[in-house]
C-alpha positions in Angstrom: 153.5 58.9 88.5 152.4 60.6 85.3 153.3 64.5 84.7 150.8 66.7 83.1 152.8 68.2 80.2 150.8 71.3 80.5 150.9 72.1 83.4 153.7 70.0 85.3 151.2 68.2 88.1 152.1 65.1 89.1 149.2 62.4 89.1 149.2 58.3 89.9 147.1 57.6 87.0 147.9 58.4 83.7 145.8 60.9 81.8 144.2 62.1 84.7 141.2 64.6 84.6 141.9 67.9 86.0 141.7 71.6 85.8 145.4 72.3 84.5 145.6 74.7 87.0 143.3 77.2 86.0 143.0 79.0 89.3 145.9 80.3 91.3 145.9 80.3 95.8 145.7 84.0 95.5 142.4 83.5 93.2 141.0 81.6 96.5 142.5 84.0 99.0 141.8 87.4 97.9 139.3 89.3 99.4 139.0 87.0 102.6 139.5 88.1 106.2 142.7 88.5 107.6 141.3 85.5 110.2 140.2 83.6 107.7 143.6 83.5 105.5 145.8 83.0 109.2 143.1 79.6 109.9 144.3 78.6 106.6 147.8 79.2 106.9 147.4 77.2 110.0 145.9 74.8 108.5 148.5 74.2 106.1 151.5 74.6 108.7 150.0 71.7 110.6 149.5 69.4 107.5 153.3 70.2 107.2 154.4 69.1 110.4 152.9 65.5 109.5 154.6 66.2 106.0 154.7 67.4 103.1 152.0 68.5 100.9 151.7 70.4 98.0 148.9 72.8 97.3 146.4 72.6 94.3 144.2 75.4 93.7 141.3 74.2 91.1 137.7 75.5 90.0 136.1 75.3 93.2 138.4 74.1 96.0 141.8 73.6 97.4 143.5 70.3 97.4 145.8 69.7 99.8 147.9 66.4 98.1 151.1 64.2 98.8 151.3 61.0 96.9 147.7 61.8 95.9 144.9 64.5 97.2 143.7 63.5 100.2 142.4 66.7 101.8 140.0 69.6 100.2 139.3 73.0 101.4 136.0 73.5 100.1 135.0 77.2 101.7 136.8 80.0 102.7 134.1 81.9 104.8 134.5 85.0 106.5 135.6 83.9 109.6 135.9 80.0 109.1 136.8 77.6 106.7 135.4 74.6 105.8 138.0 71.2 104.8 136.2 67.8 103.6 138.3 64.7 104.7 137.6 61.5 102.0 138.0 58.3 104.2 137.0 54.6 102.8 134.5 54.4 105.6 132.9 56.6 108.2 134.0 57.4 111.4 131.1 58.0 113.2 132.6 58.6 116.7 134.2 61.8 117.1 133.5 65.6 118.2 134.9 67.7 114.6 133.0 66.7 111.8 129.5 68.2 111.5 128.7 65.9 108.6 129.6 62.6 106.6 128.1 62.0 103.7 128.7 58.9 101.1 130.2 60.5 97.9 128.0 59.8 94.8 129.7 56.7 92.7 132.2 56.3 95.1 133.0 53.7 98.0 134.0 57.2 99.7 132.7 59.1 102.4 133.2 63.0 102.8 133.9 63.6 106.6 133.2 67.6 106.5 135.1 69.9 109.3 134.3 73.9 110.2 137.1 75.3 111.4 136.7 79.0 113.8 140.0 79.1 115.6 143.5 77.7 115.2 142.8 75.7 118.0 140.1 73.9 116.5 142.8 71.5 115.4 143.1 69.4 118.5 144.7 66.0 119.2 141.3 64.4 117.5 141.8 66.6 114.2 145.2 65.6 113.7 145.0 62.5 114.4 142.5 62.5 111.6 144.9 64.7 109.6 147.8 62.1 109.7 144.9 59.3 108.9 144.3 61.5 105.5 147.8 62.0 105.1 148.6 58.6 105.6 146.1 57.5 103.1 147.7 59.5 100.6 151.2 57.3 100.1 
């Protein structure tokens, strides 16, 4: 693991481009609904129960990481957000993501996830969740 010596992230590969921290979690959650901030909070309790994961706020998203990032908060609506799963391939077969898309110069593919109500994460989500996680080590 290679330490950024500016701003003390931890990365796999050495050098690594990134945004040295230049936004903060209160930068992303200010301002947002009262639901909005408990989905995420909920969001982040149940990545916790898989295991732990640290948070990194950047330009334009939320990375939720482990060994390395494997989950993104990409919108923080007014009553939903919106978390992108990257997976090698696509899984094609399920009821929560309302898009996959390839990611541009990538072998990747963005499965993309709305989430209204805590109990949007069901047994399907998190079984994705721990896939993500899993990915991750």
């Amino acid at each position: 693991m290679w330490t950024c010596p500016l701003c003390n992230q931890e990365f796999i590969n050495t050098n690594q481009v990134h945004s040295c921290r230049e936004k903060q979690l209160t930068d992303f959650l200010n301002g947002k609904s009262e639901h909005t901030i408990a989905l995420f909070n909920h969001l982040v309790g149940e990545f916790q129960k898989i295991g732990e994961v640290r948070l990194h706020p950047a330009k334009s998203m939320i990375s939720f990481a482990s060994r390395k990032r494997f989950a993104y908060v990409i919108q923080l609506g007014k009553n939903f957000i919106d978390v992108v799963f990257p997976f090698k391939q696509t899984y094609d077969d399920n009821l929560c993501f309302n898009k996959i898309k390839p990611v541009t110069g990538s072998s990747d593919f963005n499965h993309h996830f709305r989430m209204y109500l805590p109990e949007d994460i069901n047994d399907e989500v998190r079984m994705y969740m721990q896939l993500a996680y899993g990915n991750s080590n």
